[in-house]
N, C-alpha and C positions, 0 to 999 in steps of 0.2 A: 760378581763375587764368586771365590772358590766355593763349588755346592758342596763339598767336605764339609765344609767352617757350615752352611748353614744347616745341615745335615747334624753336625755335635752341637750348634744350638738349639734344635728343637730335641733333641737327644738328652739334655741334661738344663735345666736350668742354672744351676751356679753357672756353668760357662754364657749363658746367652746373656746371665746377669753384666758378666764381667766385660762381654766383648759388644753388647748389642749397643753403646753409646757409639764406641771407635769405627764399628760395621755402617755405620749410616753413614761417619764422612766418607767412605772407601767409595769404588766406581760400583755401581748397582743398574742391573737393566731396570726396565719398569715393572716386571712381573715379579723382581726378587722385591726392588721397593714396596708394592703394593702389599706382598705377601709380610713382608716383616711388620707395615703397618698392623697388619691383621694381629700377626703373633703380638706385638705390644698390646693392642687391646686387648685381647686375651688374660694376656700376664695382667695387665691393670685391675680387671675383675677378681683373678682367683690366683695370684701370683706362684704361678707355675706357668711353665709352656706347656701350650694345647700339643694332645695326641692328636692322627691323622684323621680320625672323622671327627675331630672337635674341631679344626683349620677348616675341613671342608663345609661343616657349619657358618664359618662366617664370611663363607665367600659371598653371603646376601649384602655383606657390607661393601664391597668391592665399588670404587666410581664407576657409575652407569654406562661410560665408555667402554670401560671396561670386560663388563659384564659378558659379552659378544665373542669375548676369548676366552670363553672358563674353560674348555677343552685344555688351551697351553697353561692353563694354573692348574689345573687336576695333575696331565703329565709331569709338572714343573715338582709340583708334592709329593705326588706319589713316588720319584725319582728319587729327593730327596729323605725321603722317610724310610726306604727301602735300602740305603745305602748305609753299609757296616762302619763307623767311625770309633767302636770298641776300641781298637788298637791302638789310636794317632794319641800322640800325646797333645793334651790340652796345652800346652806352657806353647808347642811347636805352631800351630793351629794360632792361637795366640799373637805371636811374635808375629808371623804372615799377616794378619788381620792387621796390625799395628805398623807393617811396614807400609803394607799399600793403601793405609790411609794416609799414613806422611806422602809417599808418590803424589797420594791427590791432593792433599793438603799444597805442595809445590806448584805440581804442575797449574793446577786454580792461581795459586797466587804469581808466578808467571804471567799466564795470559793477563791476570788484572793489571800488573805494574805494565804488559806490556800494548793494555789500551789504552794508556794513560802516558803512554811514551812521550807524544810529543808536546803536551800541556805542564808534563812537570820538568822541573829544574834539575839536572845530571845529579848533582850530590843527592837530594830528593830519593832519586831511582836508584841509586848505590848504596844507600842506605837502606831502601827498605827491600833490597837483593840479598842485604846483609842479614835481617830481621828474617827473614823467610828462610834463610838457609838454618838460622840458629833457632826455631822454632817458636820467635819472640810475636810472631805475626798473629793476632785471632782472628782466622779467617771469617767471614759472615757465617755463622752457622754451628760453628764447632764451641758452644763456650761448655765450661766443665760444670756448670750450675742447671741442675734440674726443675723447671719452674714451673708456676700454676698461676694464675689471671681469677683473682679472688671475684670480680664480678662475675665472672661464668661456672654460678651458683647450680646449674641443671649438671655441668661437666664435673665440677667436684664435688657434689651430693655421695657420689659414693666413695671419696678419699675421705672425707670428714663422719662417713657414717662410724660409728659405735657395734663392733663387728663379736661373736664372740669367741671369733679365731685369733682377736686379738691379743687375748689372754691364754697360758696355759693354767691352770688349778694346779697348786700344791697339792690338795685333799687335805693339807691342815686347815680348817677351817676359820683357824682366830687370823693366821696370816693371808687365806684369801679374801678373808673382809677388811683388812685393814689394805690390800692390794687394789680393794674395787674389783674382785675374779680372779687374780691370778697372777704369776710372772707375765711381763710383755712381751710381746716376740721382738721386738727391735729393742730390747732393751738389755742392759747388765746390770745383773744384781749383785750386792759385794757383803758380804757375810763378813764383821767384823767381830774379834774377839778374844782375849791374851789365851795364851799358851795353856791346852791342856782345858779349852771350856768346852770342848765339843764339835769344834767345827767340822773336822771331818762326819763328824758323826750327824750332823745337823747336815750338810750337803748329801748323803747318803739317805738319809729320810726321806730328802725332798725326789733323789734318783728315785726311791720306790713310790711314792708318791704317782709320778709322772708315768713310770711303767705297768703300775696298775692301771691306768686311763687307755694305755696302748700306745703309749709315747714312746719311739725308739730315740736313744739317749747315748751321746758319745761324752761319755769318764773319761778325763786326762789324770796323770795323778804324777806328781814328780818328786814324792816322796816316802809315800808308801811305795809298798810292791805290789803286782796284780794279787799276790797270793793274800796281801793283809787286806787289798779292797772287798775280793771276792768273798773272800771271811767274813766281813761284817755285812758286807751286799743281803749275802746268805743266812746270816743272825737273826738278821733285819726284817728277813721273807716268815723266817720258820718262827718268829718272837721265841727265839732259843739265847741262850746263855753260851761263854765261851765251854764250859764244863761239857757243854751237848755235842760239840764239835770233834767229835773222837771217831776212829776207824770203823769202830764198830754200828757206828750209827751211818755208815755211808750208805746204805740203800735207802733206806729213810729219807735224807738231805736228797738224793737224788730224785726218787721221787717224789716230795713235797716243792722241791724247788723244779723240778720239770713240770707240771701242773701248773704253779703258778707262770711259767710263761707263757705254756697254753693255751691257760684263759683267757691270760693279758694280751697275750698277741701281738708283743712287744719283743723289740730288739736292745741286747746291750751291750755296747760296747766299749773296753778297758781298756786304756792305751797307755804305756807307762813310760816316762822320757828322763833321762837325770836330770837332778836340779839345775837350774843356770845353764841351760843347751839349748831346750824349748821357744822360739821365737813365734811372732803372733801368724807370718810367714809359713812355719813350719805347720800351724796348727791349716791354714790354707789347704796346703800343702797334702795332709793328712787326707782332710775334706775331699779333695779332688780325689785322690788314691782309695779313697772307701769306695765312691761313687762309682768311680772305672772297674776296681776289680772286685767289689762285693758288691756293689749296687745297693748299699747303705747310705742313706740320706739322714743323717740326724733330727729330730724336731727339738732337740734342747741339747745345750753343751754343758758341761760340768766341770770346772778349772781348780787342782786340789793342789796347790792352790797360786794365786798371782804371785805372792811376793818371788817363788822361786821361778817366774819368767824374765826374759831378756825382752829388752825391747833392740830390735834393727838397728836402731837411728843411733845408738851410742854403746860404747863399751864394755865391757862386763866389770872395768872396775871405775866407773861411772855409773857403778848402779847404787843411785843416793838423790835425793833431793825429790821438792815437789814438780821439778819439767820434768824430769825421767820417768817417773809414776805416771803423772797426766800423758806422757806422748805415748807411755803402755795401754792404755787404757783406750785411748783415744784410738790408736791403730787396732784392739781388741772390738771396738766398737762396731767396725765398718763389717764384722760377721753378721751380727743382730741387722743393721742397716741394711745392708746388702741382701742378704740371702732370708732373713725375715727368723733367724735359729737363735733364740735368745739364748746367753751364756749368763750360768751362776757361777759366784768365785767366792771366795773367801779371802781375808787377810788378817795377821795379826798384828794386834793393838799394841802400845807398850807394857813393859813389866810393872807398871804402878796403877795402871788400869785395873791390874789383877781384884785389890786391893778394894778398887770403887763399889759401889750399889750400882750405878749406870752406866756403861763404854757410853761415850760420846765422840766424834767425829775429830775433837781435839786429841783424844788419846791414839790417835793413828802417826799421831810426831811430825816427822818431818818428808813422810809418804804421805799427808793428806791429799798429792793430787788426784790419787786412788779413788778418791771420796767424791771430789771436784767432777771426777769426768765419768763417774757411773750414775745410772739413772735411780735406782734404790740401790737403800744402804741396812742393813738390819746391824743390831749388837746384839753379843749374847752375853744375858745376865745371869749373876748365881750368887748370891750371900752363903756362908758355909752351915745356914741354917736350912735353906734351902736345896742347896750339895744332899743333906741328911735326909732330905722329904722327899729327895727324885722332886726337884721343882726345876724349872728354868724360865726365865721371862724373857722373852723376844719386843724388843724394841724397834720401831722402824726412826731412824736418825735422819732421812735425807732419803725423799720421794719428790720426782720431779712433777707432777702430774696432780696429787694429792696431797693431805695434808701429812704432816711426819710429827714427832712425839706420842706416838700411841703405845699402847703396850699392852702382851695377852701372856698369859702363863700357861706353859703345857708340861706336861709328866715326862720325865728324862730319865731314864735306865740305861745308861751307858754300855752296861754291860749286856743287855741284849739288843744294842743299837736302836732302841725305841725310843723316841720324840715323840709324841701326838697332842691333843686336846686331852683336858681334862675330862673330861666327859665320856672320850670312847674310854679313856684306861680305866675309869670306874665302871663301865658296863662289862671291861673284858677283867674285871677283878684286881686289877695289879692297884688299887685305892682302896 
């Protein structure tokens, strides 16, 4: 194997996530196999790749044959870990990794048809010359399903435990009991609710929510502007009103909102795209480009919101129906899957929902695949008696994990971007 490629895998996780299936078919000495077995177990426990004396730690795992050559694994690492791969582009690095596993991919399946030459029948050998060449072949070894042997109870004890990085805490606390703890990290959450009830302002809560804990947080936003995020981001921080938001009060906002990310110890970052451009791709894309030249790792994504993304797979004036929503969703997913960075989104309901006591999953029309392929689903409620009281009632519609129909009320002031619990806004006076 190119030590580049294994050098930006132990460098960066998302890339070792993406290439370390395709890297195992490719040609590998024994000391690169043995090593990459190690980094897998690694990632299995704490899924991130091991630093150089966290690798060097588990060379006690090494086969006992092994063992006798930990000199060429030390050199082998320390080589690797020392070597600058900053620059190379990941897509580049990538493609290589994917080419010289198809090479081996071939040349394997060569020798096989050609031990087998004189037992099978010509047409036989012509056809599966054909299959190999058009990558129809699944070699022994290569399939795309990742799997686990349920009787080997001792080996999956720790996939199946109850972890509590599993979860990340809103800090609303009616919706982290109704979550069991928290958003999931492999999951997608979808904030439904008609025009004008809040959503942005309700994903913006949950953003400070997360950044008080210490959560660095990548905001996509494709129809506001940074400047109108930032504004309520900032409302949100200082429980201030638009009226506070004036020139003269900028040493104030500056230091109040400097402080708090002091404390928090948190990272945020605004990314802003037009509507209808945005693809799940792009958002990858993004991901890798923080990582190389800011060294930004997300722990939670924030999508403001779906309805204005594209999906790859089909047109932009194909964007209708419940397969286009589902195959968006479905391709938004493999982020949370993959890389373990749950994403919150939002979408709006239709215009007679407005109208209801409850959004329901039906008032999503004819995009309910939106609904189908996300893992929670919240609505947001408001009778206009409620609008009057700062009330709003949060629904969970559609929890794949737990039960859904539950419902909690929290205190809603729009105007200085606050959501919470009843409870804190009565101890902080606004009840």
């Amino acid at each position: 194997m190119n030590k580049q490629i294994f050098s930006k895998m132990v460098a960066s996780t998302s890339f070792y996530i993406e290439v370390k299936d395709v890297v195992s078919q490719g040609e590998m000495t024994r000391v690169e196999n043995n090593i990459l077995v190690l980094v897998d177990k690694f990632f299995g426990k704490h899924s991130r790749v091991p630093t150089r004396e966290e690798l060097l730690l588990f060379f006690e795992d090494l086969p006992d044959g092994e063992k006798k050559f930990i000199s060429e694994y030390k050199e082998y690492v320390n080589e690797v870990y020392s070597t600058d791969v900053s620059g190379i582009d990941s897509k580049v690095l990538k493609s290589f990794v994917e080419e010289e596993a198809k090479k081996k991919h071939i040349k394997d399946g060569i020798v096989k048809i050609a031990t087998s030459f004189d037992k099978s029948d010509s047409n036989i050998i012509v056809q599966d010359l054909k299959d190999l060449l058009y990558g129809s072949i699944s070699m022994e070894g290569t399939s795309k399903f990742t799997q686990a042997s349920a009787e080997n109870v001792a080996d999956n004890a720790y996939i199946v435990r109850q972890r509590v990085t599993d979860k990340i805490p809103t800090k609303i606390q009616g919706i982290d009991a109704m979550l069991y703890g928290g958003i999931g990290v492999k999951e997608i959450t979808c904030i439904v609710a008609p025009s004008g009830r809040g959503k942005t302002a309700f994903l913006i809560n949950l953003m400070y929510g997360f950044l008080v804990q210490g959560y660095d947080v990548l905001y996509l936003t494709f129809e506001m502007s940074l400047r109108d995020i930032l504004k309520r981001l900032y409302r949100r921080i200082l429980y201030e009103n638009k009226s506070y938001m004036t020139a003269d009060k900028e040493p104030e906002i500056i230091k109040w909102v400097n402080k708090f990310f002091s404390l928090s110890n948190a990272k945020c970052k605004i990314a802003y795209s037009p509507a209808n451009l945005c693809s799940v791709e792009d958002i990858k894309g993004e991901l890798v480009r923080l990582e190389m030249a800011e060294n930004f790792i997300p722990k939670i994504i924030i999508v403001d919101h779906l309805d204005l993304m594209i999906s790859t797979k089909k047109s932009i004036r194909q964007k209708e129906g419940f397969s286009y929503w589902r195959l968006l969703v479905d391709d938004l997913r493999e982020i949370p899957m993959q890389l373990s960075i749950p994403i919150v989104t939002a979408t709006q309901s239709t215009r007679a929902s407005s109208r209801k006591v409850l959004v329901t999953e039906i008032d999503v029309g004819e995009s309910y695949g939106k609904v189908q392929s996300s893992d929670v689903v919240f609505s947001l409620n408001q009778t206009s008696e409620e609008l009057e009281n700062k009330r709003l009632r949060v629904a969970i519609i559609k929890n794949r994990d737990y039960y859904k129909g539950r419902e909690i009320e929290l205190f809603s002031d729009l105007d200085m971007m606050l959501m919470c619990d009843l409870f804190l806004a009565q101890q902080m006076g606004f009840i």
